[in-house]
N, C-alpha and C positions, 0 to 999 in steps of 0.2 A: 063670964068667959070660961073659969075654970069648970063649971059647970057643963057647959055647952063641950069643952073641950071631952071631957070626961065620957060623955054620952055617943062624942064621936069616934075618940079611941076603942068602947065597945063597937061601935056598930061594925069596927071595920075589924074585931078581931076575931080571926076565925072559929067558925062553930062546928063541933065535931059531927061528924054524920054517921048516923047509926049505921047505916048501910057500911062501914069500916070492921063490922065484925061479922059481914062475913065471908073476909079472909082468913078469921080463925082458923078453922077446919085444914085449911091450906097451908096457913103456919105451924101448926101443931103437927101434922103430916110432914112438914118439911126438915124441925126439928127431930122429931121421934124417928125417922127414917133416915137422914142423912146427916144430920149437924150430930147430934147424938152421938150416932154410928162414928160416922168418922173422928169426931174429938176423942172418943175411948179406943178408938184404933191405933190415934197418932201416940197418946198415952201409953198404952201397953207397947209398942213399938219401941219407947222411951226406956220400959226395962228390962229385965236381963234375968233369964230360968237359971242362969250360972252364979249370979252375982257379979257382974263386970258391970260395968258405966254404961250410962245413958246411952252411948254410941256404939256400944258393942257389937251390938246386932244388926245395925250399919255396917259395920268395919269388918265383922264376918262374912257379911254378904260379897263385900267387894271385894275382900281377898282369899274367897274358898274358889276355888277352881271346876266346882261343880254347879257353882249359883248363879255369879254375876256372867254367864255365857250366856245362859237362859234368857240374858234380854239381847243379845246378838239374835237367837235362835229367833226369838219371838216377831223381833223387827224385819227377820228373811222372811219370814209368816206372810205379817202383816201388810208389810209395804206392796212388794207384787200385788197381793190379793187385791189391794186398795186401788193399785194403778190400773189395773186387768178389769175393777168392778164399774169404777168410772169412767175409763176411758170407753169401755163398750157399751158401757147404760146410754153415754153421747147421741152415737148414729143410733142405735136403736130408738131412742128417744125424737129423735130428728126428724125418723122417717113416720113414729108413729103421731107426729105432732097435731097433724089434721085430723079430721072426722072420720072415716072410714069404714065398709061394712064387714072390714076386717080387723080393727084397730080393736075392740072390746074381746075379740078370739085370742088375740096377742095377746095384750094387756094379764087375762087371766092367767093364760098359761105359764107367761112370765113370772106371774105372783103364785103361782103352785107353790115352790118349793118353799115360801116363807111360811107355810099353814101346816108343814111335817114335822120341823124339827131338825136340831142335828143328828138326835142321836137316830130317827128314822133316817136321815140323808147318808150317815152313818153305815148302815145296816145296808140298804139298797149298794150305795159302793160298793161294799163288802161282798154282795152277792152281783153285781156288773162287771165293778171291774178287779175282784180278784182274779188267783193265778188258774182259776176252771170258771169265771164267769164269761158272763155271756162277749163281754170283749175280747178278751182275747182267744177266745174260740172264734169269733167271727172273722179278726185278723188272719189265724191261722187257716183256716177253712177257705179263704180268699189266698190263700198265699201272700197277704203284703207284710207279712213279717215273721218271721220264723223262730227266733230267741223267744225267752221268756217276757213278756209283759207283766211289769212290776208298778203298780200304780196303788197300791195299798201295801199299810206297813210302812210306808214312807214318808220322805217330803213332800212329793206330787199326791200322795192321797190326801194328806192336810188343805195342801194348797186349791186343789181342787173343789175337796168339800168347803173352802171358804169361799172360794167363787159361784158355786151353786148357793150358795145358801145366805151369801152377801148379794150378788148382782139382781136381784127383784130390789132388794131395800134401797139401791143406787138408783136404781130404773126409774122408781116411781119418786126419790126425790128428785131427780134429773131431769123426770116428763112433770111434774111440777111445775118448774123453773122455764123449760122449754115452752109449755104452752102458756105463758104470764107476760113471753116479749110480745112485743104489738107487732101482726106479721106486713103492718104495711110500712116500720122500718126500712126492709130489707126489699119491699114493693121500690118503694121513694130511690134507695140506693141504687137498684138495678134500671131506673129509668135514667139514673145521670152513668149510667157506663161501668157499675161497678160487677164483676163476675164473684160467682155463687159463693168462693173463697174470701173474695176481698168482703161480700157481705158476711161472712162467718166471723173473717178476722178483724174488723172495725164493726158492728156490730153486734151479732150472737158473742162473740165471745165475751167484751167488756163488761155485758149484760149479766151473762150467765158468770162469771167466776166469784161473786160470793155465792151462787145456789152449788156451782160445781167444789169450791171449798168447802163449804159447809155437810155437799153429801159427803167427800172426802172424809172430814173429820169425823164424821159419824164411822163412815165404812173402814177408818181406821180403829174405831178405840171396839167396834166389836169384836176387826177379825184381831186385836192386840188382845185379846181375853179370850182368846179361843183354848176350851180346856176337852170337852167331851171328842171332837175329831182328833185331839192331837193326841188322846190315849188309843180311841176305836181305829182307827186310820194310819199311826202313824209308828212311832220308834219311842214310847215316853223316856225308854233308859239311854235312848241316844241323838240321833239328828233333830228329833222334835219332843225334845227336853225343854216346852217350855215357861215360862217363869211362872206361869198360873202351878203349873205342873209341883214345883219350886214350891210355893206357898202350900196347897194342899199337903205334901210330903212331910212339909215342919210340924203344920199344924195338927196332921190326924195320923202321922205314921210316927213321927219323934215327939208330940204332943208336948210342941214347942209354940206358943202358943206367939209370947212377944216376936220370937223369929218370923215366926208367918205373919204379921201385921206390920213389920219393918219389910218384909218380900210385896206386902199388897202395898206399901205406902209408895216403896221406890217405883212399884208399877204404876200407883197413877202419876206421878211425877214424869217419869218417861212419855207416857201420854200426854202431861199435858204440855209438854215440852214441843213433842211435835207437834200437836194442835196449836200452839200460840204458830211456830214457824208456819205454820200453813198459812193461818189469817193475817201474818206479817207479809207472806208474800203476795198474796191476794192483792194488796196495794200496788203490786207492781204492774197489775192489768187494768186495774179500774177501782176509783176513791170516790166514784160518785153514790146518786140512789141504785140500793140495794136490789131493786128490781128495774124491767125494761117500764113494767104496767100495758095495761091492755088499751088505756083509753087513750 
């Protein structure tokens, strides 16, 4: 018996499968690029160019009056940008849901601006809508506004360049998400009496808010890293001071090396801070499957 036993304890214990290495390449990339990185970040953050304590450069950060604003600054950035990028990706997405022989003309032009660049999106602002571009000579030339047109150099040139160069990356996770619900859903709903809102809001929407969270989260932790528009575009010594802004200054103007890895650490934290709030409230629309599904 103990015999027999012995023979069946093997059979039933598992056998590695070769096919298991090759997630190497995968793990090796993942540590070499991020585990890595970030352990010697959180490390160096830990000490101090002065010689002060492990927290030093925490506790500078939050009580310099030039620093800890920078993530104020960065969240007026982000947030709008974020709200302005999904909530418009929405009906765009809505309307371009079906097939159409105008739907692929859309589609592309929409994703234009992700194939430039910022610092190209940058540049074109700069020559649109500064104070002798083509914008404000057109308002002027029409007479609907007379003052100066101020949209670069500012908060609205930031903000702007983050919604040009964020809403393609909302669009297309949003039309995603949109064309994944099953549209005879909203067929079935409308045959027992329900109008085109109540199908959005008992429906499309339960559906779509983990795809709508999720482009969020994304649309947030880019435009929260926004550094090239908020120098080309914006006020780096003043209204759009923001925290990336902070980090580069330490690290390659004061060549403060642990300061700027305590300025990137608190950044992702703030990230991930809102991003958990996002996918906590997400619960509050819908706890079920993650998609509607097509079938």
């Amino acid at each position: 018996m103990s015999t027999l036993g012995t023979v069946t304890a093997r059979a039933r214990a598992p056998v590695f499968d070769p096919k298991a290495w090759l997630v190497t390449p995968a793990l090796v990339a993942l540590v070499a690029l991020f585990v890595y990185p970030f352990a010697y970040g959180v490390a160096l953050s830990l000490s101090s160019a002065d010689g002060g304590g492990i927290w030093s450069n925490y506790a500078k950060f939050f009580t310099d009056t030039t620093m800890w604003p920078t993530i104020v600054v960065t969240l007026k950035l982000a947030v709008p940008a974020t709200l302005i990028n999904v909530l418009g990706a929405l009906p765009v997405a809505f309307a371009l849901r079906r097939h159409s022989p105008y739907q692929k003309i859309v589609t592309t032009l929409l994703v234009v601006p992700v194939t430039l660049g910022t610092v190209l999106i940058a540049d074109g602002m700069l020559t649109y809508f500064g104070p002798n571009g083509w914008f404000p000579q057109v308002l002027h030339g029409l007479h609907l506004y007379s003052d100066e047109v101020r949209l670069t150099h500012n908060y609205w040139g930031v903000l702007i360049s983050l919604v040009i160069s964020g809403f393609p990356f909302a669009f297309l996770l949003v039309l995603s998400y949109v064309t994944g619900i099953d549209p005879t859903l909203a067929r079935a709903a409308a045959t027992l009496g329900a109008s085109p809102w109540e199908q959005f809001r008992h429906i499309y929407l339960p559906l779509l808010a983990p795809g709508l969270t999720m482009a969020a989260c994304l649309s947030f932790v880019q435009a929260f890293s926004v550094f090239p528009s908020a120098i080309l575009l914006g006020a780096p010594a003043g209204p759009t001071r923001v925290v990336s802004i902070a980090a580069y200054e330490a690290a390659f103007e004061n060549y403060d090396y642990p300061m700027a890895s305590a300025i990137a650490i608190v950044m992702g934290f703030v990230q991930l801070l809102i991003v958990a709030g996002m996918l906590t409230l997400r619960r509050a629309f819908y706890s079920g499957p993650t998609t509607g599904g097509k079938g």
